[in-house]
C-alpha positions as CSV (number, residue, x, y, z in Angstrom):
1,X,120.2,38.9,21.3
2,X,118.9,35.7,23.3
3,X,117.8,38.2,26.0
4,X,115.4,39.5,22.9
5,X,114.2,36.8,21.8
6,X,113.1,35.2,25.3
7,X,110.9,38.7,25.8
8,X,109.3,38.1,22.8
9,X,108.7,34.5,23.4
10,X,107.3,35.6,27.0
11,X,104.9,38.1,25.4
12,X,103.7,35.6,22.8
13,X,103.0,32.8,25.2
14,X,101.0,35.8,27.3
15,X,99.1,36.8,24.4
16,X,98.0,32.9,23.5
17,X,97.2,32.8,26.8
18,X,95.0,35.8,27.0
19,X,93.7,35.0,23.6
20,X,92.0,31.6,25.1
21,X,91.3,32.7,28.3
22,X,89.0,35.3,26.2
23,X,87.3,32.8,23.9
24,X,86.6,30.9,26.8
25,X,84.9,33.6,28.2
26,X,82.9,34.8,25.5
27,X,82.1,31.0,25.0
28,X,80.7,30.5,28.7
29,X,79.0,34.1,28.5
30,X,77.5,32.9,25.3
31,X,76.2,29.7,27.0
32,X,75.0,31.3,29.8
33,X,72.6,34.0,27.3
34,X,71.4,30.5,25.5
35,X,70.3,29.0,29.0
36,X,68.5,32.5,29.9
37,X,66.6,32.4,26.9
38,X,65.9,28.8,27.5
39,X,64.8,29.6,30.9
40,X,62.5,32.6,29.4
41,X,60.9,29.7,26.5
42,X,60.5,27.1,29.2
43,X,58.6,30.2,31.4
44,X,56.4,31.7,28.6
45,X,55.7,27.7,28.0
46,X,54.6,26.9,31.3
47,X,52.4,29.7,31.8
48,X,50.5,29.3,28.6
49,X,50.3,25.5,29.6
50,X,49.0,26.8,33.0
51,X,46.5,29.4,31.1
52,X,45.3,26.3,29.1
53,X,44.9,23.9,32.5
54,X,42.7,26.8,33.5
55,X,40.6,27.7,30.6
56,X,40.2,23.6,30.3
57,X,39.1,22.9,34.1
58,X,36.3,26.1,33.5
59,X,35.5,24.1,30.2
60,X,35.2,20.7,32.6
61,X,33.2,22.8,34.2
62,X,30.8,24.4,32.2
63,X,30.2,20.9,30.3
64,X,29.6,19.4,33.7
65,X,26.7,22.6,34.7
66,X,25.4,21.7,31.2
67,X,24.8,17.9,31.7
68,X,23.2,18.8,34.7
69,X,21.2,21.3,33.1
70,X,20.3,18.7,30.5
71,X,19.7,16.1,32.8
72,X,16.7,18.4,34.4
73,X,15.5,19.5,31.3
74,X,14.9,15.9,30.2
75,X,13.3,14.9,33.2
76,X,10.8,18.2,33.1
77,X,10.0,16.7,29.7
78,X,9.9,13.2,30.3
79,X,6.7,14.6,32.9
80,X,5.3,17.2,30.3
81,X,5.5,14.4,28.2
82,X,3.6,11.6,30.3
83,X,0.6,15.0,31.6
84,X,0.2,15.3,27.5
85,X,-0.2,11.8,27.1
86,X,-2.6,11.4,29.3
87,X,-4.7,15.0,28.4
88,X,-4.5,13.2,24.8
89,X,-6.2,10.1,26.1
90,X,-8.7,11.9,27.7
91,X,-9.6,14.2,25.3
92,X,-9.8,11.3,22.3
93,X,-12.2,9.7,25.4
94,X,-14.2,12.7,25.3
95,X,-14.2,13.4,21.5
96,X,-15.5,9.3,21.2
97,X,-18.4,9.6,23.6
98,X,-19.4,13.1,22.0
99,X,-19.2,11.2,18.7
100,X,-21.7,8.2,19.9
101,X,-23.9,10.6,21.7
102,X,-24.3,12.1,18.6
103,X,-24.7,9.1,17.0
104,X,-27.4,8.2,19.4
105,X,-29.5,11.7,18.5
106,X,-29.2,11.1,14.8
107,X,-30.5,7.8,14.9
108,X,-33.1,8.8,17.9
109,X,-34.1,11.8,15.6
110,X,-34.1,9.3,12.7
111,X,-36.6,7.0,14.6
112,X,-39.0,9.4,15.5
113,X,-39.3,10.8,12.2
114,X,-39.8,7.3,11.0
115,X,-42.3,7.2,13.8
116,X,-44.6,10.0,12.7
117,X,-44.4,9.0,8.8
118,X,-45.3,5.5,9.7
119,X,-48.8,6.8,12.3
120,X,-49.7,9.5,9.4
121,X,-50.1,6.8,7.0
122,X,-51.8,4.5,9.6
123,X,-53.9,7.7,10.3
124,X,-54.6,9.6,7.4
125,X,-56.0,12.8,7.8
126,X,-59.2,13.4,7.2
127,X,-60.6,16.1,4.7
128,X,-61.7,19.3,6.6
129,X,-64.8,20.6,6.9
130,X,-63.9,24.0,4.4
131,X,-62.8,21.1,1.7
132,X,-66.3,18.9,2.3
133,X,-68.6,22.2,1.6
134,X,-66.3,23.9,-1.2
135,X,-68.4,21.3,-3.8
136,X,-71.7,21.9,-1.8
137,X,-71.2,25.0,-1.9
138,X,-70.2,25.0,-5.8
139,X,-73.0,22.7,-6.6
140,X,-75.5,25.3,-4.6
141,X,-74.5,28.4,-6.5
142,X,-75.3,26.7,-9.9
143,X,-78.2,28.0,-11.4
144,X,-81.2,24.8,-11.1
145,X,-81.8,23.7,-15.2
146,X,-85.5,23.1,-13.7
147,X,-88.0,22.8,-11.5
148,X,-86.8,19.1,-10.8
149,X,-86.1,18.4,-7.1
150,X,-83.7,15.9,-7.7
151,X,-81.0,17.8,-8.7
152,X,-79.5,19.2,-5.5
153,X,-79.6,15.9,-4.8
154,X,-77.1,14.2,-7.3
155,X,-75.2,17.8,-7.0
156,X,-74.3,16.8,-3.5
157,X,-74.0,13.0,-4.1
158,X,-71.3,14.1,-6.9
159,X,-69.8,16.7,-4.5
160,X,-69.6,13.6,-1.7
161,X,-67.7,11.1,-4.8
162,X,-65.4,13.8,-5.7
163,X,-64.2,14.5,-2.3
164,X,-64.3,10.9,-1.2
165,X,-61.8,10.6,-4.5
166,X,-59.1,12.6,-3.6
167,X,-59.6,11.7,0.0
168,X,-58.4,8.1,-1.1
169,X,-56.0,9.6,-3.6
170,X,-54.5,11.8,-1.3
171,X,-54.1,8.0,0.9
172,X,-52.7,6.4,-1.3
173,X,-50.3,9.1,-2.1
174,X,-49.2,9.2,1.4
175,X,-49.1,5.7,2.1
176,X,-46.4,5.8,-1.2
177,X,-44.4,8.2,0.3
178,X,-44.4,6.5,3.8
179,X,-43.4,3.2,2.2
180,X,-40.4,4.9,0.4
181,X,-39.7,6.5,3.6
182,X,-39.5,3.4,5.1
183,X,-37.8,1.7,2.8
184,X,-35.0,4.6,2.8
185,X,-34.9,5.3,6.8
186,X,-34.9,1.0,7.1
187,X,-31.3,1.0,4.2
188,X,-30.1,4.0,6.7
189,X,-30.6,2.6,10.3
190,X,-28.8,-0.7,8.9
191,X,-26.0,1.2,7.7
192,X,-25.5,3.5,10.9
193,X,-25.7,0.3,13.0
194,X,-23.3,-1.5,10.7
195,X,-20.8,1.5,11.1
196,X,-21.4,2.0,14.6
197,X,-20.6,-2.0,15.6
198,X,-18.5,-0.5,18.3
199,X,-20.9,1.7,20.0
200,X,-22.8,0.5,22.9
201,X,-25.6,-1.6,22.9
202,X,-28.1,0.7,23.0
203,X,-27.6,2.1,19.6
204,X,-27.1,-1.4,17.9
205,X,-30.7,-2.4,19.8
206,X,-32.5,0.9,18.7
207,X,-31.1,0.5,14.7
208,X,-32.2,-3.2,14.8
209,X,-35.9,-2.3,16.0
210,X,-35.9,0.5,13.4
211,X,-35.5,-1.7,10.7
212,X,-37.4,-4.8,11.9
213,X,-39.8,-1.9,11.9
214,X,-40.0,-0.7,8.8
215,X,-39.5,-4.3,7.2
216,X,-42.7,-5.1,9.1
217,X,-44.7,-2.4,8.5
218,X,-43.8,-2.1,4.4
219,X,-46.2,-5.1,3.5
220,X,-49.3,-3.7,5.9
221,X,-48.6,-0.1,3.9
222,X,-48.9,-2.2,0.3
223,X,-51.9,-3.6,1.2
C-alpha cells in the first residue's frame, strides 16, 4: 500500500515536471518566432528606408542639374534680353529719323509748291498768240455792214478790250487763289513746325521762313 502510493507520487511529480519543462519550451520557441519576425519587419524596414535614401539623393540630384540648368537659362536670357534692348533702341532711332526726314520732304515739298503759286501770280501768264487772233480772226470773218473803212478798225480795237478783259480776269482770279493758297500753306507750315518742336533746326527754320513768307507776300497779292 505505501509502496503504491510513493509510485504514484513519483510519476506525478515527473509529469508536473515534464508538463513545465514543455510550456517552457513552447514559450521560448514562441519568443524566438516573435524575434524572427521582428528581425524580418526591422529588414523589410531598413531596405525600403535605404530604397527611399536612394530615390531621395537621385531627387537631390536632379533638383541640383535643374538649378543649374536654370541658372544658364537665366543668364542666356538676361543677354537676349539686354541684344533686344538695344535692337529696340536702335530701331525706335531709326523709325524717329525716318519720321523727320519725312517730315523734312513734306514741308520741303510744301515750300516749293508754295513757291511756284507765289511766282505764277507774280508772273501771270500771258494770253497766247491762238487766244489774241481767235477775236481777229472772228471780227474778220464778219460780213462788212458797208463800205466804211473804219470798221475793221473798232472790230479789232474790241477784239484787243475783250482779250485784255479776261487777261486781267484771269489775274485776278489767280492772284485769289494764290492768296488762299498762301493763306492755307502759311496755317499748315505753322502747324507742322509747332508739332515738330523737337525736330532739328532745320525744319523749325524752313516752317518759320515759309510763313513769314506768305504773311509777307498776302498784302503785295491784295494790292
Amino acid at each position: 500500500m505505501t509502496v503504491t502510493a510513493s509510485a504514484t507520487s513519483a510519476l506525478d511529480g515527473r509529469r508536473a515536471k515534464t508538463e513545465a519543462a514543455t510550456t517552457a519550451a513552447e514559450k521560448a520557441k514562441a519568443g524566438v518566432t516573435e524575434l524572427d519576425n521582428r528581425l524580418k519587419t526591422n529588414a523589410t524596414l531598413v531596405q525600403e528606408q535605404t530604397q527611399a535614401l536612394r530615390n531621395a539623393e537621385a531627387e537631390v540630384s536632379r533638383l541640383k542639374r535643374s538649378l543649374k540648368t536654370a541658372a544658364k537659362e537665366r543668364e542666356r536670357l538676361t543677354r537676349d534680353r539686354k541684344r533686344a534692348v538695344v535692337r529696340a533702341e536702335k530701331a525706335a532711332t531709326k523709325a524717329q529719323l525716318a519720321e523727320q526726314k519725312y517730315d523734312k520732304s513734306v514741308l520741303a515739298e510744301m515750300v516749293r509748291r508754295e513757291k511756284e503759286r507765289d511766282r505764277a501770280a507774280a508772273h501771270p501768264a500771258a494770253p497766247t498768240a491762238s487766244e489774241q487772233s481767235a477775236p481777229e480772226q472772228t471780227a474778220s470773218k464778219k460780213p462788212a455792214a458797208g463800205p466804211a473803212p473804219e470798221k475793221p478798225a473798232a472790230g479789232t480795237a474790241t477784239a484787243t478790250r475783250t482779250a485784255a478783259r479776261r487777261t486781267a480776269a484771269q489775274a485776278d482770279t489767280a492772284a485769289s487763289t494764290s492768296t488762299a493758297a498762301r493763306k492755307t500753306a502759311a496755317k499748315t507750315a505753322a502747324k507742322a513746325a509747332a508739332e515738330q518742336a523737337g525736330s532739328t533746326t532745320a525744319t523749325r527754320t524752313a516752317a518759320r521762313k515759309t510763313a513769314a513768307k506768305a504773311a509777307a507776300r498776302t498784302p503785295r497779292a491784295g494790292r
